[in-house]
Phi, psi and omega in degrees: 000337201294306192285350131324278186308336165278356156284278167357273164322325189269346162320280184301331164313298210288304159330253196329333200258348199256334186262324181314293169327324164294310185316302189289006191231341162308296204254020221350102153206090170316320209292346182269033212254263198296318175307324207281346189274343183284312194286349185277325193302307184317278200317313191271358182292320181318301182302293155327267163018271211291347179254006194276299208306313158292004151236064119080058151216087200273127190280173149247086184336302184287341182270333167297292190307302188303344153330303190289333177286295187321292175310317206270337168263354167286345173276297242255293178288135187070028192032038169052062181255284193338307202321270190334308172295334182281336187253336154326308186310301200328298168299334165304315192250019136271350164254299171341310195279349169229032167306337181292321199300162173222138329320165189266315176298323152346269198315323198277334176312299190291335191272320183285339169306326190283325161264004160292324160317320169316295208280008217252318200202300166275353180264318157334296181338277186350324201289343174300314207279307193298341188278336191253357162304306196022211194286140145323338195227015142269175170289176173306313159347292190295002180257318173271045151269321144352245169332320182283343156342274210287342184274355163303314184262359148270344183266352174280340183288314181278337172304279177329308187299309201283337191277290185295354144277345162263358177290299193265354174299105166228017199219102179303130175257338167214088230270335193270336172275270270198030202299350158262029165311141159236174194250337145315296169316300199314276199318304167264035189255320167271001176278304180313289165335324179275333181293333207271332193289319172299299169303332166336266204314335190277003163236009134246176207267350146305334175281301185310306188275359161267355189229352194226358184237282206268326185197062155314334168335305190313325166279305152332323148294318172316310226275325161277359173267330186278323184285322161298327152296312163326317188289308204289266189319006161275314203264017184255294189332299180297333174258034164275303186310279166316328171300307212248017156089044193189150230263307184228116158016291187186225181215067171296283205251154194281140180083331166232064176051231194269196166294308168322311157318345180247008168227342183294356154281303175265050167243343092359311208262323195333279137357320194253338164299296156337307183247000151288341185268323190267308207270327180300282194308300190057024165317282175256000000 
């Protein structure tokens, strides 16, 4: 039943994310794009709050949380010149807002949770807007093709991982974080990532002629940096999680827990996409 709602859910997650993308690469307003990183960017912000609170590092919420909308339209607006100074502020006025505490290992415990959170979640997020933004001197299209890559070969990566560690899974790859991790699962969480890139890449003819013509290589290293990170940023998550005593983030979506369980991977691969495709590559 469990794994139903986890179909069930992730349908709709991916529908809703497949069509926002079409509106905006149709009818080119980029900007509903970037909005759509806002309600989610809240949400796991929320969740960070609340798991800051269960390890006895209580944040100020409403003063965190007014961040995360500020930041995430300042990446979206003014072609995001602004952004790098809002999050300067951002990151300032969170060590600023707790210089005052007493004890002093408090405030600073508290000033770094608050910028880790920045940088943790809406600013990792932003790297969505920029993959999907892509070159200037492609069509509009090709930008949510961008995008539809990567999230494919993150979602190809947690399919794989999580199937092919219950089929076949027998040797733990991190038993202290994550034990139902398998160095199987692991394996075929990167066959799939490459598999997910490839379907990507098969609906533009920009993809198509760099990945099935010219450099296929080039998706094969993606397809493991991105899987590798998707991994990395599971395993930051789950030992978040642990730390603060909880099975799951929260409850976004039914069967797979909060908003962070549905992003802590590719908010991690996002960023490692990114800059292999725009500075290696010079794809977009």
């Amino acid at each position: 039943m469990n794994l139903v709602k986890r179909l069930a859910s992730a349908a709709v997650a991916m529908g809703v994310i497949f069509i926002v993308l079409y509106i905006g690469s149709r009818y080119q307003i980029q900007w509903i794009v970037g909005l759509i990183l806002l309600p989610v960017g809240y949400l796991a912000s929320i969740e960070y709050v609340q798991l800051m609170k269960r390890l006895d590092v209580p944040l100020a919420a409403p003063e965190f949380l007014l961040w995360v909308p500020v930041l995430t339209l300042s990446y979206i607006f003014f072609d995001g010149r602004y952004a790098d100074v809002t999050l300067m502020f951002a990151l300032a006025y969170q060590m600023l807002r707790y210089l005052r505490e007493i004890p002093h290992r408090v405030g600073l415990n508290q000033a770094a949770a608050g910028v880790l959170g920045l940088l943790y979640i809406p600013w990792l997020l932003h790297y969505f807007y920029l993959i999907y933004l892509g070159g200037v001197d492609q069509p509009p299209h090709v930008g949510a093709v961008h995008a539809l890559v990567v999230l494919l070969m993150v979602w190809g990566y947690d399919a794989g991982a999580y199937f092919v560690g219950k089929l076949f899974g027998r040797h733990q790859a991190f038993p202290n974080v994550s034990p139902k991790k398998t160095w199987e699962g692991v394996a075929g969480g990167f066959v799939l990532a490459l598999g997910g890139g490839m379907v990507g890449a098969s609906f533009s003819p920009f993809w198509r002629a760099l990945v099935f013509w010219d450099a296929f290589y080039h998706l094969l290293i993606a397809a493991f940096l991105v899987g590798s990170a998707a991994q990395l940023g599971d395993l930051f998550a789950s030992k978040l999680k642990r730390a603060a005593e909880v099975k799951d983030s929260g409850t976004f979506l039914p069967g797979h827990g909060g908003a962070i369980d549905r992003i802590d991977g590719l908010l991690f691969a996002l960023p490692v996409f990114y800059f292999y495709f725009h500075y290696v590559v010079r794809f977009f």
